[in-house]
C-alpha positions in Angstrom: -16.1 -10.2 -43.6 -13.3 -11.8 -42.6 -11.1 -11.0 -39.1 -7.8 -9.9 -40.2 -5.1 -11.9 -38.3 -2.5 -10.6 -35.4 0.6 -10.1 -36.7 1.2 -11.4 -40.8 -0.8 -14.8 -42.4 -2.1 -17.9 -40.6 -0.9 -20.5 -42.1 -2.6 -23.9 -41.4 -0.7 -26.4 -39.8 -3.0 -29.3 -40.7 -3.9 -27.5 -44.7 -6.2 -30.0 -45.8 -8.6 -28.9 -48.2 -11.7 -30.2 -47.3 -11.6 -28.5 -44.0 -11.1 -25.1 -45.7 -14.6 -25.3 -46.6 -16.2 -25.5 -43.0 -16.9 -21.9 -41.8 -16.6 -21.1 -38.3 -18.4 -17.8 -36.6 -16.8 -15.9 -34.6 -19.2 -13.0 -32.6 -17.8 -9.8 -31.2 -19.6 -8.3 -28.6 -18.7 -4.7 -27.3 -15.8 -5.7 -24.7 -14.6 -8.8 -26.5 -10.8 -9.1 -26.5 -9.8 -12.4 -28.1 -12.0 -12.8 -31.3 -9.1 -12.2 -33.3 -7.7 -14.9 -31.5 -10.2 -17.1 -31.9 -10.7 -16.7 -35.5 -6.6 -17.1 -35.8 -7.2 -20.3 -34.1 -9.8 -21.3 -36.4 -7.7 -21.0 -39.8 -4.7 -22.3 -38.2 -6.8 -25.6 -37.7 -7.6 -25.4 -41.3 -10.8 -23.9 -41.2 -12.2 -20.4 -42.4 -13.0 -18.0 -39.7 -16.2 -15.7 -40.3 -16.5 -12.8 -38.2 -20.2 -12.1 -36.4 -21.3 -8.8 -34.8 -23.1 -9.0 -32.0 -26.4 -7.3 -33.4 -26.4 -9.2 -36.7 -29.8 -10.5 -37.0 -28.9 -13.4 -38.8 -26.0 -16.3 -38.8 -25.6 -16.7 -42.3 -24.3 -20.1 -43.3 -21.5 -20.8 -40.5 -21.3 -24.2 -40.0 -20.2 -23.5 -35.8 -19.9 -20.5 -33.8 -17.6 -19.4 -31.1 -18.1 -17.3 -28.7 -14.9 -15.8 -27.6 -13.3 -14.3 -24.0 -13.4 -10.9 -22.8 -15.7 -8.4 -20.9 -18.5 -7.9 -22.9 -20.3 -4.6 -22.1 -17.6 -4.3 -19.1 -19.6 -6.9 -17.5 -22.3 -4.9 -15.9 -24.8 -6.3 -13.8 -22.7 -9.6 -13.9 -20.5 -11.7 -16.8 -22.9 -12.2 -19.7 -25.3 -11.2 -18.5 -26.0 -8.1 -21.2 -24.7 -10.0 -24.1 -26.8 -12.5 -23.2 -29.8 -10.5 -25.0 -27.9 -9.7 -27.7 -29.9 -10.1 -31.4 -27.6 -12.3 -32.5 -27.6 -14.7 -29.5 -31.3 -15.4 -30.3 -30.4 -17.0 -33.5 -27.2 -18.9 -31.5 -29.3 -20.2 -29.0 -32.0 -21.7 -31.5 -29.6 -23.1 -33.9 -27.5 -24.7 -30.8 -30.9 -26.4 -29.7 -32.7 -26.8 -33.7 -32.2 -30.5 -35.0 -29.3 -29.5 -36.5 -27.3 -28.6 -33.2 -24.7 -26.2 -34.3 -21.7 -26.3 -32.4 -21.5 -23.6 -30.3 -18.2 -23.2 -28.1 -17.7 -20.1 -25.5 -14.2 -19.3 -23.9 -13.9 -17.5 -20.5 -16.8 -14.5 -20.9 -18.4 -17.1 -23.8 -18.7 -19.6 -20.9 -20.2 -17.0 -19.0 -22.5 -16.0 -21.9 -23.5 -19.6 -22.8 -25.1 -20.1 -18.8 -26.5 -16.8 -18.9 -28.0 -18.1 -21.8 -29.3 -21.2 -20.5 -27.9 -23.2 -22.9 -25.0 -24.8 -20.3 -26.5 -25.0 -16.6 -25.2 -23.4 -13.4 -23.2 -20.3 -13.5 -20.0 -18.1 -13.2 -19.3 -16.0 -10.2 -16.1 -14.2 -8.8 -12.9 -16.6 -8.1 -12.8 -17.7 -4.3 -9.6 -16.0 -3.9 -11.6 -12.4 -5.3 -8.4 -11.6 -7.7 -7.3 -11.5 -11.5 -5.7 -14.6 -12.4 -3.4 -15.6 -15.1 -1.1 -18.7 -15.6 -0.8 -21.6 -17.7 -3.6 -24.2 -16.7 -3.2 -28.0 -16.7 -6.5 -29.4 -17.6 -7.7 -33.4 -18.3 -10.0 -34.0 -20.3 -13.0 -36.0 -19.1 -15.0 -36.5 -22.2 -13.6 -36.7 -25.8 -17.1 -37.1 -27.6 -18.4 -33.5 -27.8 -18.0 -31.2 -31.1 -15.2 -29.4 -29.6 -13.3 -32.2 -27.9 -12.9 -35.5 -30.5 -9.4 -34.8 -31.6 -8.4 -35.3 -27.9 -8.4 -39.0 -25.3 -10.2 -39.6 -22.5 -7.6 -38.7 -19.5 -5.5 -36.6 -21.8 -3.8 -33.8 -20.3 -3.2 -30.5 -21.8 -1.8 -27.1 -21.0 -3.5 -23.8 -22.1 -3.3 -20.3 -20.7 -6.1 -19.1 -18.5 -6.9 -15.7 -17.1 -10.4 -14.6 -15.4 -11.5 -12.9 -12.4 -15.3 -14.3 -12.6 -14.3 -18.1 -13.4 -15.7 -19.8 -10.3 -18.1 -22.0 -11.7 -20.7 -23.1 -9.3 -24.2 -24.9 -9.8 -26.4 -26.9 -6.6 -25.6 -30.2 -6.3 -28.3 -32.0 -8.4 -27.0 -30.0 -11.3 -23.6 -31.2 -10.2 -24.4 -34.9 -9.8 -26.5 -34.7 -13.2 -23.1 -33.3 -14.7 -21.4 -35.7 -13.5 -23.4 -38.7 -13.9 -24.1 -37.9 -17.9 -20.5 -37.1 -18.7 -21.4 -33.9 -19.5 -17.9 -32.2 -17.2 -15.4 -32.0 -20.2 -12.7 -30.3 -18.7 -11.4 -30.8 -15.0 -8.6 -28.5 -13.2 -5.5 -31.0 -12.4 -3.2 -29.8 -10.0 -4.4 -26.3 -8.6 -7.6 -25.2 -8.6 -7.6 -21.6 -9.8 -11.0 -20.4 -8.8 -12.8 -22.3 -6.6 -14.9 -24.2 -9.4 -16.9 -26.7 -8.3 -15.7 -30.3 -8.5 -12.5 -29.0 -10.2 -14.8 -28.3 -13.3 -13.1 -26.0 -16.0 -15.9 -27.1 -18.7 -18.6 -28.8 -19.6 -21.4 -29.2 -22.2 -25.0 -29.5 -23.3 -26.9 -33.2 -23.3 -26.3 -33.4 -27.0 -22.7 -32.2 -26.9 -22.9 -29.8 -29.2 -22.6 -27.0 -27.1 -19.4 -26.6 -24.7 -18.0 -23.9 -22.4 -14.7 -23.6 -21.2 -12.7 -21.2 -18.7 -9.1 -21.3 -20.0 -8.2 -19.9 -23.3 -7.4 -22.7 -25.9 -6.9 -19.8 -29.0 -3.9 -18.9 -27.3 -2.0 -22.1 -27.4 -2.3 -23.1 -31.2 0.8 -22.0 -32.2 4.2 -22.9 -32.0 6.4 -20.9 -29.7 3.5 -18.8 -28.5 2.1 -20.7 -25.9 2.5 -22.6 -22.9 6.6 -23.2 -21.9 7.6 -27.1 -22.8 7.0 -29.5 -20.0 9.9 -31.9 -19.4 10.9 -31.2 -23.0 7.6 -31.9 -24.5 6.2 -28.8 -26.2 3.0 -27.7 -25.3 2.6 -24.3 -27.1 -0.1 -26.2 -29.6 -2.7 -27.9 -26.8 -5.4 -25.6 -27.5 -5.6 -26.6 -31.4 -7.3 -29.2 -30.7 -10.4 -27.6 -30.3 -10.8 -26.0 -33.4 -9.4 -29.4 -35.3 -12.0 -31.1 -33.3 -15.2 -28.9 -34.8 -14.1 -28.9 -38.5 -13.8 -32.6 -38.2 -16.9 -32.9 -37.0 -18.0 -30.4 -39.9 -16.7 -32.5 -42.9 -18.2 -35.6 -41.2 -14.5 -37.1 -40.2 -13.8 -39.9 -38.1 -12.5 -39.6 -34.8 
């Protein structure tokens, strides 16, 4: 089954047909707010969205899976932390770390559910400033080699939205240094710090770079004139595609 999109048909911007092909999963847990997003993201970019329920016990053939924001199961206990037993995640978390490395990307509570998972290190606690936060985020990107990032540069900066209230990412400082040392922080805050993260960190990925988790909301800036305002006349409403361009490169086995 397909997700049906927001408001009429996603039309790709990029419509090449060999990126039609690549199927990209996208799980809904009870709580989840922005899988529709996410898989309007996904066919924008070209690609075909699949949607996953949390208790399917299988994958099926998705070629990538994204694991979408929201508050899954209100998140009790703490973000994730339910989801993070969910059937489906089982098969997620093998696939993400079988030879094959599926890309797995989580947004905002996917973030959350990826380190409850284990499969990205350290974890997500209440921001510094104990509040809801919304605004459009600058972020630079710190490493263009993972699954999710190779349609972007080294240094680029983009503008998404982002809104959480548990996006304070924190880990020791081994962890940290490890992170930092293996290029494995993707994303970095520029300019304001909206949580308290550690080092600035808005994302960051598994060794193999497979797997990435990110606070801000990319899905929500793929669009024209339905994302982030223009800065100094240079639109920015379409930052976020990049991630979902990125994977179904990847996918068809395209160059950088």
């Amino acid at each position: 089954m397909t997700s049906i999109p927001l408001i009429g048909e996603a039309v790709a911007v990029a419509a090449e047909p060999r990126l039609a092909g690549a199927k990209i999963g996208v799980v809904t847990f009870p709580g989840t707010l922005d899988d529709r997003d996410a898989a309007r993201a996904v066919r924008l970019a070209g690609g075909t969205a699949v949607s996953l329920w949390h208790a399917d016990s299988e994958l099926g053939d998705v070629d990538a899976v994204i694991i979408p924001g929201g508050f899954s199961y209100g998140d009790y206990l703490r973000a994730g932390a339910i989801s993070r037993f969910a059937p489906l995640m089982s098969k997620i978390i093998d696939a993400a770390n079988s030879d094959a490395k599926l890309p797995v990307l989580g947004i905002c509570n996917g973030f959350q559910i990826l380190t409850e998972s284990h499969l990205l290190p350290g974890s997500m606690i209440k921001n510094d400033h104990l509040k809801f936060i919304c605004r459009d985020q600058t972020l630079r990107v710190e490493n263009a080699n993972t699954a999710w990032t190779v349609d972007y540069t080294d240094g680029q900066e983009i503008i998404v939205p982002l809104k959480n209230q548990d996006g304070q990412y924190i880990a020791d400082e081994k962890t940290l240094d490890a992170l930092e040392a293996e290029g494995r922080v993707v994303f970095r805050y520029v300019g304001f710090n909206p949580n308290g993260s550690r080092r600035d960190i808005a994302g960051i990925s598994n060794a193999a770079g497979n797997v990435v988790g990110l606070m801000p909301h990319p899905e929500h800036a793929v669009e024209a004139g339905f994302g982030p305002e223009s800065l100094n006349g240079e639109p920015r409403d379409t930052d976020g595609l990049g991630f979902f361009t990125s994977v179904l490169t990847k996918i068809v086995g395209g160059d950088k």
